[in-house]
C-alpha positions in Angstrom: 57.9 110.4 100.5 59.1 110.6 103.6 60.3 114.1 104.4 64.0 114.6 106.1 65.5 117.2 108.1 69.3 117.3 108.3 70.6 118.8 111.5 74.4 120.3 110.6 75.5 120.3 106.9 79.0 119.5 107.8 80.9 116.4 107.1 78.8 114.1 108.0 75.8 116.3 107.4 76.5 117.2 103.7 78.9 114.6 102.7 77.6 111.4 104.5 74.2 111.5 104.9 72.6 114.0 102.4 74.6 112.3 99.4 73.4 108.8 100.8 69.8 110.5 101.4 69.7 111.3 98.0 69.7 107.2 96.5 67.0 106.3 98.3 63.6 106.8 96.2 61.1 107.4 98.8 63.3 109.6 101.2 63.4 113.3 100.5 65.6 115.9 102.1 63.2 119.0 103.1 65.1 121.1 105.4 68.5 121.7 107.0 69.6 123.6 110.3 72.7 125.3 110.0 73.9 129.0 111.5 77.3 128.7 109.4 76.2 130.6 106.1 79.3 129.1 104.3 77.0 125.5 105.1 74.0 127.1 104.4 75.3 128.6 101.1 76.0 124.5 100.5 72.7 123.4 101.3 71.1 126.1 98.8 73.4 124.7 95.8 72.7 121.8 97.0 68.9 122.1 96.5 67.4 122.0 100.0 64.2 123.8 100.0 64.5 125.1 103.5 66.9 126.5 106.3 66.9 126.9 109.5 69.1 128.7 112.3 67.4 127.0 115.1 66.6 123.8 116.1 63.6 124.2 117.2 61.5 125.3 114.0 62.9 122.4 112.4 60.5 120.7 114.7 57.8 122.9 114.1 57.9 121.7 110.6 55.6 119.1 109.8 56.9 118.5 106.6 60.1 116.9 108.8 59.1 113.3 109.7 62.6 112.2 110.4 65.5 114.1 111.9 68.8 113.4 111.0 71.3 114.2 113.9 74.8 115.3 112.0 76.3 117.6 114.6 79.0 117.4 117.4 79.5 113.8 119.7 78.4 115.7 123.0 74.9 117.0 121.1 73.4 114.3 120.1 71.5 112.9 123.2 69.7 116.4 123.7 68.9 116.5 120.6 67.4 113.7 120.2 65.4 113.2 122.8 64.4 116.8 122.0 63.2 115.5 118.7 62.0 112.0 119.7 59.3 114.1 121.7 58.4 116.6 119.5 57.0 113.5 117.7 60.2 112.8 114.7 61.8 109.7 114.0 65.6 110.3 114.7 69.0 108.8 112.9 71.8 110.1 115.0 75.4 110.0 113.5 78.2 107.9 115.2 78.8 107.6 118.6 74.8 107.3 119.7 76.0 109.0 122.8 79.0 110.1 124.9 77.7 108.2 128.1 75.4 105.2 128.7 73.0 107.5 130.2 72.9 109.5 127.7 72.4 106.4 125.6 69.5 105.4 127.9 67.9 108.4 127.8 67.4 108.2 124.2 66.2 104.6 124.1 64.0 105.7 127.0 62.6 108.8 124.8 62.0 106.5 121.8 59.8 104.2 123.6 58.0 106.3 124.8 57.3 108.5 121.8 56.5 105.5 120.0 59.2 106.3 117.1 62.4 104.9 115.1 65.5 105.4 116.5 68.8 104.3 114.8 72.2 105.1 114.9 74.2 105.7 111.6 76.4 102.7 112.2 77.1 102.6 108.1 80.2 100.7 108.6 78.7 97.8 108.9 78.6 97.9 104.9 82.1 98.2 105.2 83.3 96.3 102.7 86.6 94.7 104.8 84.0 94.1 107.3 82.2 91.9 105.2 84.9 90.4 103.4 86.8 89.6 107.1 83.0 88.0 107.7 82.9 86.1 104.6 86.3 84.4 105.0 85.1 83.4 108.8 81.6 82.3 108.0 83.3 80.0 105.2 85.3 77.7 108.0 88.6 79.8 105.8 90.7 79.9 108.7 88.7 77.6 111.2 88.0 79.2 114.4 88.9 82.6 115.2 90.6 83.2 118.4 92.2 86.8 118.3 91.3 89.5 116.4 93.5 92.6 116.2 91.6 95.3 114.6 93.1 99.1 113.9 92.6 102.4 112.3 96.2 103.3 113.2 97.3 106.5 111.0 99.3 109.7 110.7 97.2 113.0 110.6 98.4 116.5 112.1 95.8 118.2 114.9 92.7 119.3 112.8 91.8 122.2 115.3 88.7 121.3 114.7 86.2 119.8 117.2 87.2 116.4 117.2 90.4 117.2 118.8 88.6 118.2 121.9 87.3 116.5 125.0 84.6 118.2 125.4 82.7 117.7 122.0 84.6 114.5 121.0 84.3 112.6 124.1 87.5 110.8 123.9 89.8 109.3 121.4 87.6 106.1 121.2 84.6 107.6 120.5 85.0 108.3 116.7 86.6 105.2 114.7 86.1 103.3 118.0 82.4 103.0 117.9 82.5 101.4 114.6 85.3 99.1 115.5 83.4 98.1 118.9 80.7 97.1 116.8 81.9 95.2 114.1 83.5 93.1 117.1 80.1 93.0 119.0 78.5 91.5 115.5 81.7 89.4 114.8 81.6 87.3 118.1 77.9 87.6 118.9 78.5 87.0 122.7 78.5 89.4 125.7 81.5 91.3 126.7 82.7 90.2 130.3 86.1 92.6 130.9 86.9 96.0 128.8 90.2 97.2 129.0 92.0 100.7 128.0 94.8 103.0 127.9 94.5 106.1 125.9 98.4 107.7 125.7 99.1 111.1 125.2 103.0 111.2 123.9 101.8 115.0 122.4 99.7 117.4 124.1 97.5 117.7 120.9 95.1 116.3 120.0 94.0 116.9 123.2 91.8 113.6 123.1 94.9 111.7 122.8 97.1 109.9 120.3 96.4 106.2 120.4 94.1 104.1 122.2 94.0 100.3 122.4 91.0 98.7 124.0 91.1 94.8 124.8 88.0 93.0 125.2 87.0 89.4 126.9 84.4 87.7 125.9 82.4 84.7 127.5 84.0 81.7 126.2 85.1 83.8 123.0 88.8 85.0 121.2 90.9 87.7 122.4 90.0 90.9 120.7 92.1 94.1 120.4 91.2 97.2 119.1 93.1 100.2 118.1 93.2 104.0 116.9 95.7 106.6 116.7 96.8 109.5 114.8 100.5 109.5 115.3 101.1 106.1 113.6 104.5 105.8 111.2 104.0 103.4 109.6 100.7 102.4 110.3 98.8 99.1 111.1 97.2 96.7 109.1 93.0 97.3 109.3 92.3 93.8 110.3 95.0 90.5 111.4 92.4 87.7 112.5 94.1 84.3 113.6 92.1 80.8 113.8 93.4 77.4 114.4 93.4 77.0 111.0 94.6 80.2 109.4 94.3 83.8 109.3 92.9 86.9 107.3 95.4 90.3 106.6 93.7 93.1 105.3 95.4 96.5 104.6 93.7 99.9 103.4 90.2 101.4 104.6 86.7 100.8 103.1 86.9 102.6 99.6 83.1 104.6 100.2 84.3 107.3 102.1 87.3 108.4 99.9 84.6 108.1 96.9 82.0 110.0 98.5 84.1 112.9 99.0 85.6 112.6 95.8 81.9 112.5 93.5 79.4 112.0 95.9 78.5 108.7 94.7 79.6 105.7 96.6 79.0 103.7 93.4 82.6 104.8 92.2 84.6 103.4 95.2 87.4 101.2 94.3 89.4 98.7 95.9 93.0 99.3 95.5 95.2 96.0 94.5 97.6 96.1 97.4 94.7 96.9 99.9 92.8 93.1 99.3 92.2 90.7 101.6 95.4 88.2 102.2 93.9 84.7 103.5 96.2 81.7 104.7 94.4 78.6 104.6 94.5 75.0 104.2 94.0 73.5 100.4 94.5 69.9 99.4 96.0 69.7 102.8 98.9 72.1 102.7 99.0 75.9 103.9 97.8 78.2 100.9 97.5 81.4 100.7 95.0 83.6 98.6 94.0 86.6 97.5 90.2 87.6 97.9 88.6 90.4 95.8 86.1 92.6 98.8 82.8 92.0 99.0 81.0 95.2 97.9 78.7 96.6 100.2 76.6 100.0 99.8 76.4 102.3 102.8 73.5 103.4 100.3 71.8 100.4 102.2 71.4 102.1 105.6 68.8 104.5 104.6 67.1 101.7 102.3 66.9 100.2 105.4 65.4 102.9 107.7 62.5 104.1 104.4 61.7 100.2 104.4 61.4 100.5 107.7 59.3 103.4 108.2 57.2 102.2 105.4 56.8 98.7 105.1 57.5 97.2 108.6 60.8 95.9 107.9 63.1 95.0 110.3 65.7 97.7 112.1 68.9 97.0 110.7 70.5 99.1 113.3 68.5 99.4 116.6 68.7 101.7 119.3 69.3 98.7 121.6 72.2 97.4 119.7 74.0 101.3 119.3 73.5 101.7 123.3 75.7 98.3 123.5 78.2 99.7 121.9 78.3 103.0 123.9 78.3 100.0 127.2 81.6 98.9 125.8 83.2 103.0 125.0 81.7 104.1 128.7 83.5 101.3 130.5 87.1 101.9 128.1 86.8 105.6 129.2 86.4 104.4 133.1 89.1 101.9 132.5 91.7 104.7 131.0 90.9 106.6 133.9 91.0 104.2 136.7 93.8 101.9 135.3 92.1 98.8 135.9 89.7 96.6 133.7 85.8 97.1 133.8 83.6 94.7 134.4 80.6 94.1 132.6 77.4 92.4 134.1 
């Protein structure tokens, strides 16, 4: 068994990663850090054997071979690298970092502690992500040359961290992370120019109200991206154009509203409305059809990371790959506030 400690029992914490924790034989939750005694209260029902108020006898327990980083955006580099050196392996929750050097600091620290780092990108189980991949990887629509990709959505301020600044980052760095990198995975070439404007049409949030980030790559399609909390109507998740067709797919991945509902991402469900439109090309006219999702299992992530730890497997989600992503958020966040495009090397 390899022994788990779960830093913040929010969310993310209690929600996300314990639940998924949970279906992995081989992985065992031992401990969680949390001063909140309604989360601690949790974590007891829950049937976590120990709690902690402090970080740092969480990494006096030896019990703890891998600490899961569930807490706010601007905490996870410190702790991290506070962990990565006290000898843990480390899976840190969406966005790695809020800065590239905070990205390469970790990195740094897991090199040269000699231990796993990964970033909880789960979304790359997404099932729209996979069924958008599907569609291109079958020659559906030919070759893609824009994508326009957006969590664009109504919601009133939360007053909760992730309305601030300070512990969110920006607007970008929450449903932007993922989005940067399905399209980093999607077009598997490098990123030459990042663009962004984050508006602010309401003074909360404060991190904003919608952000659209443009990317160029080398030789590659146009690609958009876009969040927002102060969408009516919204936007559909994915519209992907190639010279011979195009994808539409409305609705979010089913896991997350499943997970909050029973805890098991087993009973997500893809509503009808929400599957993936394709226009194609059959018997040489313009068809269109309707594609049932391909089902993916965030479950897979931590499969991934025990297989890992245990057997030798291959990373599914490297630090490396995470830090790229954070590249891509750093320079949006310099581009919002300069007004010009970045630059990439």
């Amino acid at each position: 068994m390899t022994g788990i400690g779960i830093v913040g029992y929010g969310l993310a914490g209690r929600v996300m990663h314990a639940n998924l924790i949970r279906r992995v034989p081989g992985l065992a939750i031992r401990a969680v850090v949390s001063t909140d005694p309604t989360r601690r209260a949790a974590a007891t029902a829950d049937g976590v054997p120990r709690l902690y108020d402090s970080f740092d006898a969480l990494l006096r327990d030896d019990e703890v071979e891998l600490v899961v980083v569930a807490t706010t955006h601007d905490t996870h580099a410190s702790l991290a690298v506070r962990a990565l050196r006290a000898g843990k392996h480390v899976v840190v929750d969406k966005p790695m970092a809020v800065t590239l050097a905070e990205a390469d600091a970790m990195v740094d620290a897991a090199a040269a502690a000699g231990r796993m780092l990964s970033v909880f990108h789960n979304r790359r189980w997404d099932w729209d992500y996979l069924t958008v991949r599907r569609v291109i990887d079958e020659g559906l629509i030919g070759r893609p040359y824009l994508f326009e990709t957006a969590v664009v959505g109504y919601r009133a301020p939360r007053g909760t961290w992730r309305d601030e600044p300070t512990t969110m980052g920006s607007l970008v760095h929450d449903w932007g992370a993922h989005l940067v990198d399905h399209a980093l995975l999607l077009v598997g070439k490098p990123v030459e120019r990042v663009g962004c404007r984050i508006l602010r049409p309401r003074p909360r949030p404060a991190v904003g109200n919608y952000a659209r980030i443009d990317l160029t790559f080398a030789d590659g399609p146009l690609y958009t991206i876009e969040v927002g909390n102060l969408g009516r109507p919204g936007k559909p998740r994915w519209y992907v154009l190639g010279d011979e067709g195009g994808i539409v797919k409305q609705g979010l991945d089913p896991q997350e509203r499943a997970l909050r509902a029973t805890g098991s991402v087993d009973d997500a469900v893809e509503l009808p409305e929400e599957r993936t439109r394709v226009t194609t090309t059959v018997a040489g006219q313009p068809a269109e059809i309707v594609l049932e999702a391909v089902r993916g299992s965030w479950v897979e992530y931590y499969r991934n990371v025990w297989a890992h730890l245990n057997e030798g497997a291959p990373l599914a989600v490297t630090a490396e790959q995470a830090r790229e992503v954070i590249r891509v958020l750093d320079a949006a966040v310099r581009s919002d506030r300069t007004g010009e495009p970045v630059r990439l090397a």
